[in-house]
PyMOL commands that place a pseudoatom at each C-alpha (Angstrom):
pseudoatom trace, name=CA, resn=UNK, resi=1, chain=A, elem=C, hetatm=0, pos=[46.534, 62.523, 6.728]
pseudoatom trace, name=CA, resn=UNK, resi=2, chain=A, elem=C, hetatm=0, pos=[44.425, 65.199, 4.659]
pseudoatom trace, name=CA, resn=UNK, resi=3, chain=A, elem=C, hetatm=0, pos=[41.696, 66.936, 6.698]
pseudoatom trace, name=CA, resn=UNK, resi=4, chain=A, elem=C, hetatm=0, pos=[38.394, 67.686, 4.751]
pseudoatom trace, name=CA, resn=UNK, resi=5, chain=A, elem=C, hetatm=0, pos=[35.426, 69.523, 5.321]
pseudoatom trace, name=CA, resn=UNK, resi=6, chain=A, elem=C, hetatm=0, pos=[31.972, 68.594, 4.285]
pseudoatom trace, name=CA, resn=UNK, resi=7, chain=A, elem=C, hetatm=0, pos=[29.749, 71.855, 3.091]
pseudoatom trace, name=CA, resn=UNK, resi=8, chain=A, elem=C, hetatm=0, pos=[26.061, 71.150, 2.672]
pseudoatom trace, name=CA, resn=UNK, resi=9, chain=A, elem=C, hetatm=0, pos=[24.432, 73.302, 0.424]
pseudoatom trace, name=CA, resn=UNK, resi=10, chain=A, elem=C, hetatm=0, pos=[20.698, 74.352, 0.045]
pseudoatom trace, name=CA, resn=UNK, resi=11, chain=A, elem=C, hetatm=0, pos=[18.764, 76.701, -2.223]
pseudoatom trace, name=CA, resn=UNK, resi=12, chain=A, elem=C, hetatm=0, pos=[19.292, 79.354, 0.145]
pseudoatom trace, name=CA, resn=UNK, resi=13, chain=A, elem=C, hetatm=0, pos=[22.992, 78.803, -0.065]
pseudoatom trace, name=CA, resn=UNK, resi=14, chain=A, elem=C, hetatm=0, pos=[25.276, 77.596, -1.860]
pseudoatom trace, name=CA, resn=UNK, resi=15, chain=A, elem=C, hetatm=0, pos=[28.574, 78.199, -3.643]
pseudoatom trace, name=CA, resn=UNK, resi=16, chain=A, elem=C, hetatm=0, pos=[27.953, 78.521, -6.958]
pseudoatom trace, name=CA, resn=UNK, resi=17, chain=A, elem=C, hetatm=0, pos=[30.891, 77.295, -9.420]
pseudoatom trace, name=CA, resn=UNK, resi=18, chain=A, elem=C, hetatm=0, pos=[33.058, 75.642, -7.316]
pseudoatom trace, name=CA, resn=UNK, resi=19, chain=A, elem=C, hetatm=0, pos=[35.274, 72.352, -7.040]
pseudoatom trace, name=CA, resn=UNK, resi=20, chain=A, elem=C, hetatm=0, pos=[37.212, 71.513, -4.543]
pseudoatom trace, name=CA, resn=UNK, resi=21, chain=A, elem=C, hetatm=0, pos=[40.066, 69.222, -6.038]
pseudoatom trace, name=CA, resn=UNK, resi=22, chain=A, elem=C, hetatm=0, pos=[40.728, 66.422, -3.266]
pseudoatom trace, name=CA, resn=UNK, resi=23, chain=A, elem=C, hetatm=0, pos=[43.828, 64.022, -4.008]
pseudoatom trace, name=CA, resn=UNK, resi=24, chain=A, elem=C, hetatm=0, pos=[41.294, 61.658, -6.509]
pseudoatom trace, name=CA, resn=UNK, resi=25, chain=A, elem=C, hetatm=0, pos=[41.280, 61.385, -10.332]
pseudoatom trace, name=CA, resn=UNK, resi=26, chain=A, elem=C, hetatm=0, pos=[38.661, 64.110, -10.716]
pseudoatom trace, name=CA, resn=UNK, resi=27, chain=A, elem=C, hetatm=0, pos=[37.468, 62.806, -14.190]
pseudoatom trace, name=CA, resn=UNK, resi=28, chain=A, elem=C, hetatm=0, pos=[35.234, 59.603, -11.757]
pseudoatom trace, name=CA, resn=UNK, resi=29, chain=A, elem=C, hetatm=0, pos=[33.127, 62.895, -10.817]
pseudoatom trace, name=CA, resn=UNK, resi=30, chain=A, elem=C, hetatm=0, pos=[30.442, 64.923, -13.008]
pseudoatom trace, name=CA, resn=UNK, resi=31, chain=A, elem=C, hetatm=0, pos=[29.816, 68.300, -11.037]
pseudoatom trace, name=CA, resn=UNK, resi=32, chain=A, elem=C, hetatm=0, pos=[26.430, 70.436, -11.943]
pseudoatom trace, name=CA, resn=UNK, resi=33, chain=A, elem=C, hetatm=0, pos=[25.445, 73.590, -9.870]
pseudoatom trace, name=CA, resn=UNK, resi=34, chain=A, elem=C, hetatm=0, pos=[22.058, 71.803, -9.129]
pseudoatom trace, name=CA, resn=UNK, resi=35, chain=A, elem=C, hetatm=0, pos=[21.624, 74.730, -6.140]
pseudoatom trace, name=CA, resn=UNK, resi=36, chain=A, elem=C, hetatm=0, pos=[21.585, 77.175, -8.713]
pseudoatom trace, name=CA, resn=UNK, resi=37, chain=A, elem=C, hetatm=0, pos=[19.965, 75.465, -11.310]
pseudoatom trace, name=CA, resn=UNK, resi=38, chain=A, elem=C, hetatm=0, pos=[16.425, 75.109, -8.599]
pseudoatom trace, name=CA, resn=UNK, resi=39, chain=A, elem=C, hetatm=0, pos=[16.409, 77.703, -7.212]
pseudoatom trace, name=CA, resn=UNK, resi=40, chain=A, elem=C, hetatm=0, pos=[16.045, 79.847, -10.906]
pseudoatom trace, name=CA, resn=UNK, resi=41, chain=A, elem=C, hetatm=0, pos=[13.654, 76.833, -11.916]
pseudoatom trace, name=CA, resn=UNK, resi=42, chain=A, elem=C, hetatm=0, pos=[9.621, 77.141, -11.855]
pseudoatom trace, name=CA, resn=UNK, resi=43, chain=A, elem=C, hetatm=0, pos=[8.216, 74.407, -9.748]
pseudoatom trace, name=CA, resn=UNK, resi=44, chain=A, elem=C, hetatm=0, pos=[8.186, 71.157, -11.214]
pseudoatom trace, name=CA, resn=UNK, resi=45, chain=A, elem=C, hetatm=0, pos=[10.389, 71.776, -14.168]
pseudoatom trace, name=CA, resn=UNK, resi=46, chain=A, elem=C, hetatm=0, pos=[12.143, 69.024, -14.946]
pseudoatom trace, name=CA, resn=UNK, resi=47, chain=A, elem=C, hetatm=0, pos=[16.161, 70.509, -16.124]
pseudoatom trace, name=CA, resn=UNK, resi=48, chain=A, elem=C, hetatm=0, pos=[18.267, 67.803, -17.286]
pseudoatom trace, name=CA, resn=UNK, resi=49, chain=A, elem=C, hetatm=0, pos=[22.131, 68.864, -15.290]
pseudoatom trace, name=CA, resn=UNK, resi=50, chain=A, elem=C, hetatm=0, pos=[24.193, 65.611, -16.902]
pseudoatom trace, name=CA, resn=UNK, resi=51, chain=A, elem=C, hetatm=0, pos=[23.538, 62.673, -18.191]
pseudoatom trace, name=CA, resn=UNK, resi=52, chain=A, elem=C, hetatm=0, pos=[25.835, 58.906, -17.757]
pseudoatom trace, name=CA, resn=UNK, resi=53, chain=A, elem=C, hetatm=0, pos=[25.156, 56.875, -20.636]
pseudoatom trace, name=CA, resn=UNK, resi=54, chain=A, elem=C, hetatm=0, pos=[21.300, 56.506, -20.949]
pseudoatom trace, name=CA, resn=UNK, resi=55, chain=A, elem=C, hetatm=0, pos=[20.364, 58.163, -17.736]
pseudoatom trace, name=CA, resn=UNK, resi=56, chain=A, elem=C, hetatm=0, pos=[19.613, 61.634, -17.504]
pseudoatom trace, name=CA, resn=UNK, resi=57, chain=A, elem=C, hetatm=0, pos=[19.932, 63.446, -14.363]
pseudoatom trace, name=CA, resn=UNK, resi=58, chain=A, elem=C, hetatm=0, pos=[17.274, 66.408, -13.916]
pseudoatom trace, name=CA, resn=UNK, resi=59, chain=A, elem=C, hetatm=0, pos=[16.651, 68.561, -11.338]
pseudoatom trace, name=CA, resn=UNK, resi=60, chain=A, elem=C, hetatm=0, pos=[13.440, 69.631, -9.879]
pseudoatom trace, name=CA, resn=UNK, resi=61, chain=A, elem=C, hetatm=0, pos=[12.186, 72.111, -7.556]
pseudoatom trace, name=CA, resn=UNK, resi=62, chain=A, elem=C, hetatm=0, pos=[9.492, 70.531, -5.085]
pseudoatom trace, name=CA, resn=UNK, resi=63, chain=A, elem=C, hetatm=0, pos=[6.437, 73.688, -4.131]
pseudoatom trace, name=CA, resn=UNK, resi=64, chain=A, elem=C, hetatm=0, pos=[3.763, 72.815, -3.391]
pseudoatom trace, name=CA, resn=UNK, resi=65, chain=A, elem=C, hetatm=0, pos=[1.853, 69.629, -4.754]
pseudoatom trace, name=CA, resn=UNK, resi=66, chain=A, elem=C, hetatm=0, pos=[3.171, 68.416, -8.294]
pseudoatom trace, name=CA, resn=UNK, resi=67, chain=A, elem=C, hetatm=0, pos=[0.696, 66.359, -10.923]
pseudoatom trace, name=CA, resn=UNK, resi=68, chain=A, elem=C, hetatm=0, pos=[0.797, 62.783, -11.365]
pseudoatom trace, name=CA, resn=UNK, resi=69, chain=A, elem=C, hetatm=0, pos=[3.265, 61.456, -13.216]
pseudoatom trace, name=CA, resn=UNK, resi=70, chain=A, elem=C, hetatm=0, pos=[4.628, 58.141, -14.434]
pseudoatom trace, name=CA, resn=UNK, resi=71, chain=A, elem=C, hetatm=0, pos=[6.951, 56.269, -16.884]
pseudoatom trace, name=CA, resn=UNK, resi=72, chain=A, elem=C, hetatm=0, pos=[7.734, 52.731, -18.454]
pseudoatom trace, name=CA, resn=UNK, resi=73, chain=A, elem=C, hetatm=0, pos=[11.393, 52.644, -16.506]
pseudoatom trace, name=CA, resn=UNK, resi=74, chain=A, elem=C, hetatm=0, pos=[12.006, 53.320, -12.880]
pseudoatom trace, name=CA, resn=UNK, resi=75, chain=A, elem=C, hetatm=0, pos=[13.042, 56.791, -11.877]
pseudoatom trace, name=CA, resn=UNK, resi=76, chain=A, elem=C, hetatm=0, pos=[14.470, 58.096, -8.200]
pseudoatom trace, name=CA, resn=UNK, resi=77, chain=A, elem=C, hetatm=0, pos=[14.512, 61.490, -7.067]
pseudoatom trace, name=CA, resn=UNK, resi=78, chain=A, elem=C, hetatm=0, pos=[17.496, 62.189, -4.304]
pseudoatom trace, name=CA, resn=UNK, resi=79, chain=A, elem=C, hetatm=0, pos=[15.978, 65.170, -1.803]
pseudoatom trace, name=CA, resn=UNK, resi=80, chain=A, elem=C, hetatm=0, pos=[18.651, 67.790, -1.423]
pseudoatom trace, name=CA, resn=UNK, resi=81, chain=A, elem=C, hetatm=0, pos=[17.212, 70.338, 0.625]
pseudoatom trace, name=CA, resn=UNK, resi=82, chain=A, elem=C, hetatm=0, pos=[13.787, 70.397, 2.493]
pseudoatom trace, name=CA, resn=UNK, resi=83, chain=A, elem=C, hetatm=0, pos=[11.367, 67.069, 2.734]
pseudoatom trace, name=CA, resn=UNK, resi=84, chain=A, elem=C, hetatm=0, pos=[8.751, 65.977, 0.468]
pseudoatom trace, name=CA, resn=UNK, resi=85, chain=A, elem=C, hetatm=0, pos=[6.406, 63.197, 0.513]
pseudoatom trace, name=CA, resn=UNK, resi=86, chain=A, elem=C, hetatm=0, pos=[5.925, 61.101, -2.775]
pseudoatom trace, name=CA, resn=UNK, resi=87, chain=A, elem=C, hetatm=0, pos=[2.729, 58.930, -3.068]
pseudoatom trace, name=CA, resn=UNK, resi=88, chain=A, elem=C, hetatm=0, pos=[2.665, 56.313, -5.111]
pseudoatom trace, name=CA, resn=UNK, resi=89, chain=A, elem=C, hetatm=0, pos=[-0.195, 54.092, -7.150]
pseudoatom trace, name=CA, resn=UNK, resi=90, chain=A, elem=C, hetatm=0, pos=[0.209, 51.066, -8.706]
pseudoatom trace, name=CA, resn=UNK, resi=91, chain=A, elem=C, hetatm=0, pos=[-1.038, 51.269, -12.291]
pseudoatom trace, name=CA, resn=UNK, resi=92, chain=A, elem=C, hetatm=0, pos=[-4.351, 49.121, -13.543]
pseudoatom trace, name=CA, resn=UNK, resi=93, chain=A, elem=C, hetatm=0, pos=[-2.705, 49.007, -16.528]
pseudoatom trace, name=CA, resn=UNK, resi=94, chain=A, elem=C, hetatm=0, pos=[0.619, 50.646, -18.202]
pseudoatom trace, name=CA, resn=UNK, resi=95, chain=A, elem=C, hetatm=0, pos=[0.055, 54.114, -19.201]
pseudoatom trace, name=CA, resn=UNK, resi=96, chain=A, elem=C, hetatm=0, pos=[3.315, 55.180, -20.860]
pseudoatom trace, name=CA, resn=UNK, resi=97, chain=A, elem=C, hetatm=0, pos=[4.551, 52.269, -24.002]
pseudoatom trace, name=CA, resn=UNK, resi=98, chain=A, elem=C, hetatm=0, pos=[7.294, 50.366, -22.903]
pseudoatom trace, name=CA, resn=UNK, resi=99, chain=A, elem=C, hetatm=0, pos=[10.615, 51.769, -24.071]
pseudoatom trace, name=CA, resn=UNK, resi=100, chain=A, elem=C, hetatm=0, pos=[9.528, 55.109, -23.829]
pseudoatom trace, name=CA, resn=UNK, resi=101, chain=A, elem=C, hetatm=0, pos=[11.844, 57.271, -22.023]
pseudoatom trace, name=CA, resn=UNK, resi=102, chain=A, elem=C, hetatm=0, pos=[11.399, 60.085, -19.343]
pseudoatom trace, name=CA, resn=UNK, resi=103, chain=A, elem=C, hetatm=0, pos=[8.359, 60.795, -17.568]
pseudoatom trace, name=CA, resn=UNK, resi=104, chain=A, elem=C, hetatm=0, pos=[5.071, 61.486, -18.260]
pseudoatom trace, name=CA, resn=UNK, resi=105, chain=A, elem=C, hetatm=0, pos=[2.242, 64.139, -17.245]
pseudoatom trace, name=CA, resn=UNK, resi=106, chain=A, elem=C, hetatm=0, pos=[-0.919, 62.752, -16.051]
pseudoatom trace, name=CA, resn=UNK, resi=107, chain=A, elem=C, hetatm=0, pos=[-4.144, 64.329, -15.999]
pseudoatom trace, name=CA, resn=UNK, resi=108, chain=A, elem=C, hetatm=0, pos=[-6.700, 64.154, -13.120]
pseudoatom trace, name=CA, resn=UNK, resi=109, chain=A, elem=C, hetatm=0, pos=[-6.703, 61.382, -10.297]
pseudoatom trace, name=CA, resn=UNK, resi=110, chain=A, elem=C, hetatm=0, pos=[-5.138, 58.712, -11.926]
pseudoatom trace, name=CA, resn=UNK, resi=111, chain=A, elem=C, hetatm=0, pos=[-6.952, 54.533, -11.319]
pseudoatom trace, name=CA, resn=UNK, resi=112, chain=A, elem=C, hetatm=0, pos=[-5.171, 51.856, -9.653]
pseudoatom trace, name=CA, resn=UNK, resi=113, chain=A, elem=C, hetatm=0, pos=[-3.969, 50.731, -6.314]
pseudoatom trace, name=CA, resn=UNK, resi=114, chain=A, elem=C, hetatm=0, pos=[-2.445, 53.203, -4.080]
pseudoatom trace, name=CA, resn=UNK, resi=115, chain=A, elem=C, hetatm=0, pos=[1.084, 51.995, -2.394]
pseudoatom trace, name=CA, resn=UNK, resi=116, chain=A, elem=C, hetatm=0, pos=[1.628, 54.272, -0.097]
pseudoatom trace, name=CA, resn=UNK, resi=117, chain=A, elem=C, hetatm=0, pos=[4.050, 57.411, 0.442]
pseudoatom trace, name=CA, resn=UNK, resi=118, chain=A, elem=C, hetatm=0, pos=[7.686, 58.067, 1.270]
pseudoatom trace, name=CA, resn=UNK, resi=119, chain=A, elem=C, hetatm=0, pos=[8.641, 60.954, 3.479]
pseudoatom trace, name=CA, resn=UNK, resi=120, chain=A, elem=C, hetatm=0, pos=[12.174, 61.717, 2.776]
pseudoatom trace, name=CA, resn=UNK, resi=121, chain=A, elem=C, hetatm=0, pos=[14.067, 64.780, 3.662]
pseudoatom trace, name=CA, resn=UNK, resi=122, chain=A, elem=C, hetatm=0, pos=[17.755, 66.135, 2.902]
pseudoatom trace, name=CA, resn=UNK, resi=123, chain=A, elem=C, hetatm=0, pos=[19.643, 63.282, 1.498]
pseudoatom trace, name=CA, resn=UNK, resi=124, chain=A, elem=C, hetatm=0, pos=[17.035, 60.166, 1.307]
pseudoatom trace, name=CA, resn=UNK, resi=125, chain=A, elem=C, hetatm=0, pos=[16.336, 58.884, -1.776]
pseudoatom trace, name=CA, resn=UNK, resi=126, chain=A, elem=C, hetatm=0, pos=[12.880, 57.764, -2.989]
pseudoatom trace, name=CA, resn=UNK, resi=127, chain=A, elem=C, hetatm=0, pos=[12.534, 55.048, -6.251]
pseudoatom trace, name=CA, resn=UNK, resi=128, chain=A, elem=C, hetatm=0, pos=[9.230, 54.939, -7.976]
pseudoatom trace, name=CA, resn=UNK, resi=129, chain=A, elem=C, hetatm=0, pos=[9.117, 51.442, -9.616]
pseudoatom trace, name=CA, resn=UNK, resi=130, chain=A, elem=C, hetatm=0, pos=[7.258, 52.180, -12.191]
pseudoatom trace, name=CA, resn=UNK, resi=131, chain=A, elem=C, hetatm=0, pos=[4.480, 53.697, -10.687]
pseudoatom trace, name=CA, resn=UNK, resi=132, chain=A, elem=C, hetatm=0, pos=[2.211, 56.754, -10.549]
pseudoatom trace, name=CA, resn=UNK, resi=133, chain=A, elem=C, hetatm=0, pos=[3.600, 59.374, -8.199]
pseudoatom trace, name=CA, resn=UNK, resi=134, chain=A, elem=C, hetatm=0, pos=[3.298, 62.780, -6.960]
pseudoatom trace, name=CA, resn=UNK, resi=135, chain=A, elem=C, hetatm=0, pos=[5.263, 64.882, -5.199]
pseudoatom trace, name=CA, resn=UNK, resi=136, chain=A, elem=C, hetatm=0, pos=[3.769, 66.899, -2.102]
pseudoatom trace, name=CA, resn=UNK, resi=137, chain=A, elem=C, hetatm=0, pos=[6.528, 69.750, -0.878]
pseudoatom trace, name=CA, resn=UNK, resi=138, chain=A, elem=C, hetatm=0, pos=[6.273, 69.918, 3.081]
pseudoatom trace, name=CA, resn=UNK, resi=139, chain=A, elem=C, hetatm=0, pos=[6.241, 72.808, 4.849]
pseudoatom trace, name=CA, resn=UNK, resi=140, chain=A, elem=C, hetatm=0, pos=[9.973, 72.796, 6.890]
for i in range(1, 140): cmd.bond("trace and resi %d" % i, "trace and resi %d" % (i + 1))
show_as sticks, trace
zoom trace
């Protein structure tokens, strides 16, 4: 039996450009230097790394505190490296028309019932169902 060994990567390192062919079909697998692509990226810029079918895979670097931001689908951010926390408000009403697609800027505090937060570090997933959330970067 094949031995493998799993490499986590960070945005202080990573290996940059390189697949490791295991015995698969290697075309069930889209591959994106998503290390690389953060750590050159300003905080909070959203850089779309592949896309499958409709959705559109982006990565962001958390710093700091982001704005408020929402859209009319449900969007998940996967934490690969550091933690974050990621409030969440439930809308009064819907801010972004339906069908619209990506996220949305918001200015200011936005109005509506606040649902809580999600602390999730290095390989937790959070979902915002369509909601208002932000993004606070904690300190590791």
């Amino acid at each position: 039996m094949a031995q493998y060994t799993t490499r986590f990567g960070s945005l202080a390192e990573f290996e940059k450009g390189r697949v490791d062919i295991i015995n698969d079909d290697p075309r069930h697998y889209a591959f994106s230097n998503v290390f690389d692509v953060a750590s050159r990226a300003q905080p909070y810029e959203k850089i779309a790394v592949g896309k499958n079918m409709e959705y559109v895979l982006e990565a962001v670097r958390a710093e700091g505190d982001s704005d408020w931001r929402t859209a009319a689908h449900d969007e998940f951010a996967l934490v690969m490296d550091g933690e974050v926390e990621v409030h969440l408000i439930q809308p009064e009403k819907q801010l972004v028309p339906e069908g619209k697609e990506g996220s949305v800027q918001l200015t200011g505090e936005p109005k509506g019932k606040k649902m809580g937060w999600v602390k999730a570090g290095r390989g937790h997933m959070a979902i915002e169902f369509r909601r208002i959330w932000d993004v606070h970067e904690i300190a590791v």
